[in-house]
C-alpha positions as CSV (number, residue, x, y, z in Angstrom):
1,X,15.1,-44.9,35.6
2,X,16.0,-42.9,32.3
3,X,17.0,-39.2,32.7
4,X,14.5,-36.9,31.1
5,X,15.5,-35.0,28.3
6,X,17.6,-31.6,28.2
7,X,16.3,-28.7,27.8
8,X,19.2,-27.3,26.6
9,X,19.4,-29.9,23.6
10,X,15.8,-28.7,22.3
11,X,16.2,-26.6,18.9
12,X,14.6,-23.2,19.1
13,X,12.7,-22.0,16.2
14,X,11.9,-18.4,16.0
15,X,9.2,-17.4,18.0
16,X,9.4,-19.7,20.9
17,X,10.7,-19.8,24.2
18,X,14.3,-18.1,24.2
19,X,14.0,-17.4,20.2
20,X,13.5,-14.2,18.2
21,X,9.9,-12.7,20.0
22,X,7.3,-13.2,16.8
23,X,5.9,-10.5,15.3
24,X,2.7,-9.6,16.2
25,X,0.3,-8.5,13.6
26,X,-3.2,-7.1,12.9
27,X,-5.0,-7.9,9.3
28,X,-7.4,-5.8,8.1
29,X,-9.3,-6.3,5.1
30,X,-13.2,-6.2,4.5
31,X,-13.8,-9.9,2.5
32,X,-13.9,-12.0,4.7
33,X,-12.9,-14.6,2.9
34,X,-9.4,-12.7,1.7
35,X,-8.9,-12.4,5.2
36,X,-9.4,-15.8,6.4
37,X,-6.4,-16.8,4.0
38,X,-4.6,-14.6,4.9
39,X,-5.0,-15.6,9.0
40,X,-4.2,-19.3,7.7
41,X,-1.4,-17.9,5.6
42,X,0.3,-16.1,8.5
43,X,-0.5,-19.0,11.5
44,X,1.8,-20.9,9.4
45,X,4.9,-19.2,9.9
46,X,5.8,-19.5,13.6
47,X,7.7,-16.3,14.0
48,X,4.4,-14.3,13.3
49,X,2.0,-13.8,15.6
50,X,-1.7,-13.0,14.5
51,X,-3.0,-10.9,17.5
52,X,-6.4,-9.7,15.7
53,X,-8.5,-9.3,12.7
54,X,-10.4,-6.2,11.4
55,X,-13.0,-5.9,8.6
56,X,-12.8,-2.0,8.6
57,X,-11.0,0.9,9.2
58,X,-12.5,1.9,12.6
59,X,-12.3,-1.7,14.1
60,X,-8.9,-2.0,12.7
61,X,-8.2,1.6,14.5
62,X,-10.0,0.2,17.8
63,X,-8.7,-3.2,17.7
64,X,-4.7,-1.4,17.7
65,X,-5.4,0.5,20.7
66,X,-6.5,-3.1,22.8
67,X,-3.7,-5.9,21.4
68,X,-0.8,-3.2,20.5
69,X,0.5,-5.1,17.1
70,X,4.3,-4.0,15.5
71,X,2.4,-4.3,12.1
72,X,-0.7,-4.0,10.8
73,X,-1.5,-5.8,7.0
74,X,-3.7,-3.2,5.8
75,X,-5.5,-2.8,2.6
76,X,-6.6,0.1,0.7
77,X,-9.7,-0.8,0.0
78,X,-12.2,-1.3,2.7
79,X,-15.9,-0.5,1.3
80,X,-17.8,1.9,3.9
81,X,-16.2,3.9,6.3
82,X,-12.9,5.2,6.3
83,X,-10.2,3.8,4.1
84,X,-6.8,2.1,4.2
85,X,-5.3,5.2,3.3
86,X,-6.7,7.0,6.3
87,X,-6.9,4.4,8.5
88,X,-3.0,4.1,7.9
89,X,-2.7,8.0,8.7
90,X,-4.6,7.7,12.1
91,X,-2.6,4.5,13.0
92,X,0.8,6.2,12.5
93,X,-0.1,9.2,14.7
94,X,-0.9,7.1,17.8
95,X,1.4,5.7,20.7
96,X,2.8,3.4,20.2
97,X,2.5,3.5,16.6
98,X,2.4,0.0,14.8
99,X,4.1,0.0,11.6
100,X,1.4,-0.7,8.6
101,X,2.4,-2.7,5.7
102,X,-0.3,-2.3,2.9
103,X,-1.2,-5.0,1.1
104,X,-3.5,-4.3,-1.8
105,X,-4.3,-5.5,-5.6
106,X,-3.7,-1.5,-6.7
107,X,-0.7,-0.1,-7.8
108,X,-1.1,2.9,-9.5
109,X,1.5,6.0,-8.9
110,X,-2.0,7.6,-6.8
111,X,-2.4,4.4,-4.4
112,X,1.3,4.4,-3.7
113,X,1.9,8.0,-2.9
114,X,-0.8,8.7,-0.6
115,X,0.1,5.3,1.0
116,X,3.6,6.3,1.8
117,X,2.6,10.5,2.8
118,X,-0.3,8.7,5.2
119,X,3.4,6.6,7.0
120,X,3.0,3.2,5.5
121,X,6.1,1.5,6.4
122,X,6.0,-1.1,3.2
123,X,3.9,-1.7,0.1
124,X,2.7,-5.2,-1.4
125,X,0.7,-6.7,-4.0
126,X,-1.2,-9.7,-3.5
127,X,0.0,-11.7,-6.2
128,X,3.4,-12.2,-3.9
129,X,4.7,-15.0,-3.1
130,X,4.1,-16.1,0.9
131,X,7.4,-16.3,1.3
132,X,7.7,-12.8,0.1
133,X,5.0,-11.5,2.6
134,X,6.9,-12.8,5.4
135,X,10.0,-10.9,4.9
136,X,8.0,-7.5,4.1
137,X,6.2,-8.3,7.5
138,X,9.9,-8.5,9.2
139,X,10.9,-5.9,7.6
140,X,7.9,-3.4,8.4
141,X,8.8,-4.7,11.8
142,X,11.9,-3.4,12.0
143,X,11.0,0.2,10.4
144,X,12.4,-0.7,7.0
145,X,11.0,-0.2,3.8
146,X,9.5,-3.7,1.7
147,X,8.1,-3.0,-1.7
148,X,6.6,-4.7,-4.8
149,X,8.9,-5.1,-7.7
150,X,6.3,-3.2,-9.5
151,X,6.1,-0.8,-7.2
152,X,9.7,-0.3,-6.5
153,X,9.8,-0.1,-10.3
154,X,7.2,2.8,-10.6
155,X,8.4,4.8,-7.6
156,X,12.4,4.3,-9.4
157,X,10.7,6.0,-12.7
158,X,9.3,8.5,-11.0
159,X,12.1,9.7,-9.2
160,X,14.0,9.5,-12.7
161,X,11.2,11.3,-14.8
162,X,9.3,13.2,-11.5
163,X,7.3,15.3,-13.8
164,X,4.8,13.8,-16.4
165,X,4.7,16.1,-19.4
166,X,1.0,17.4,-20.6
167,X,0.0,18.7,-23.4
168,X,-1.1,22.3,-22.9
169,X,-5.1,20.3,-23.8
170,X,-4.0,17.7,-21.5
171,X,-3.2,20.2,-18.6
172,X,-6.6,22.3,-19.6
173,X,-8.8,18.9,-19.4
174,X,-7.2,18.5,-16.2
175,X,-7.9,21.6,-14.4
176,X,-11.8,21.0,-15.5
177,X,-11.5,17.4,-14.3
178,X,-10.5,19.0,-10.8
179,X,-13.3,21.0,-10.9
180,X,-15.7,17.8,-10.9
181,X,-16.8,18.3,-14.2
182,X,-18.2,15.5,-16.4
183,X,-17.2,14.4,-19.6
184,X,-20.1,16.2,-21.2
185,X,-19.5,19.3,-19.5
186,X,-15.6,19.6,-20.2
187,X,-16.3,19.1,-24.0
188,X,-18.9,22.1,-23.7
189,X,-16.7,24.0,-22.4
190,X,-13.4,23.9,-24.3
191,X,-15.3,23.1,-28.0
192,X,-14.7,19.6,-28.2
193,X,-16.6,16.4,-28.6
194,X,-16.7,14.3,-25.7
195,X,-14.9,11.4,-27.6
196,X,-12.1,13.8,-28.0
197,X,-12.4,14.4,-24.6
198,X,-12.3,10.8,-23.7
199,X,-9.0,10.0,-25.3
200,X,-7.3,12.6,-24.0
201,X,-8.4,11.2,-20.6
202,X,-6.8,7.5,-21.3
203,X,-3.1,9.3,-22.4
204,X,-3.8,11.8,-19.6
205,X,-4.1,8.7,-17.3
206,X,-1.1,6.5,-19.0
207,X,1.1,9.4,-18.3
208,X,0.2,9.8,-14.8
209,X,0.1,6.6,-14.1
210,X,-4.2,6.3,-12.5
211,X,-7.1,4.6,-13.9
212,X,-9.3,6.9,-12.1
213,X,-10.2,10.4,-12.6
214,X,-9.6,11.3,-8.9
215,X,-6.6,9.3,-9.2
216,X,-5.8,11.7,-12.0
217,X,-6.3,15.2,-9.6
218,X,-4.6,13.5,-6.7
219,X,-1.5,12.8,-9.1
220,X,-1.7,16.4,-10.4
221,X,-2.1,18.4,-7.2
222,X,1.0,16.4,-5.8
223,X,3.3,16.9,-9.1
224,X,1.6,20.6,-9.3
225,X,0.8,20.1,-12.3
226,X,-2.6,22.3,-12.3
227,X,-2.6,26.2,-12.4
């Protein structure tokens, strides 16, 4: 009668049985079809461990409280309802606190900073490889920071050149633009034709690093760059 095999002579791969514990993560994302790659994406690596999916920010916020991930893959993005941005901020401030890794297609200087003030452990474009999304989910994990080369590349010129530099027009189309006035409106007021006003909103933009207009105020109040 043959022996049956040792247990002891079974390789371990992270994950299992007397291995590495997986990581246990929540996705959030509100296309469904995004999120169901991303489910099939992370069920292939066997030292992650998908414990729940949400398609908002409340059900993400709900669905933490019940499974308890160490990360959450969060976009920023999420149609109605709160965003990943807020989402992230109400996350952080719970107990225990999963670590949130953002994954998202936006990268302006905006997106990033108020993803980082909210307590987003890491920051990650979807182009990235898999590969690359697995080591930014062990590394959010562990509390350690996992960015984008493009992002690591914005938030390196920003600490090198911290304070975009207006034009005194620039900085007067601004503080209007805070105000919630339209194009129309700002070119009334300071004597200007709205096309003028226009291309002083694409440098005012390329400067701060936005493609929005509240993207552009968001920027300014944080570099205090309005009177």
């Amino acid at each position: 009668m043959s022996e049956p095999p040792k247990t002891a002579e079974t390789p371990q791969t992270p994950g299992t049985a007397g291995g590495t514990p997986p990581v246990r993560i929540l996705v959030c994302d509100d296309h469904a079809v995004v999120r169901a790659g991303l489910l099939a994406l992370l069920h292939s690596a066997p030292d992650i461990e998908v414990v729940g999916e949400a398609g908002s920010g409340e059900e993400a916020l709900a669905l933490a409280r019940k499974v308890n991930p160490d990360v959450v893959l969060m976009d920023l993005q999420l149609g109605a309802g709160i965003d990943g941005v807020e989402t992230t901020r109400r996350l952080r401030s719970t107990a225990p606190a999963p670590h949130v890794l953002v994954l998202t297609t936006y990268d302006t200087d905006a997106d990033v900073t108020r993803a980082v003030e909210a307590g987003a452990t890491g920051y990650l474009l979807k182009a990235e490889r898999p590969e690359d999304l697995f080591a930014a989910v062990h590394a959010a994990a562990q509390g350690r920071p996992a960015l984008s080369p493009p992002v690591a590349d914005r938030v390196m010129s920003r600490l090198r050149d911290p304070r975009p530099t207006l034009t005194p027009r620039e900085r007067d189309i601004l503080a209007h633009l805070a105000r919630g006035l339209a194009n129309h409106a700002i070119a009334r007021a300071l004597f200007i034709s709205e096309a003028t006003v226009k291309t002083h909103l694409r440098r005012i933009y390329d400067k701060l690093g936005v493609d929005t207009r509240a993207g552009a105020v968001a920027v300014a109040k944080e570099q205090r760059l309005l009177p």
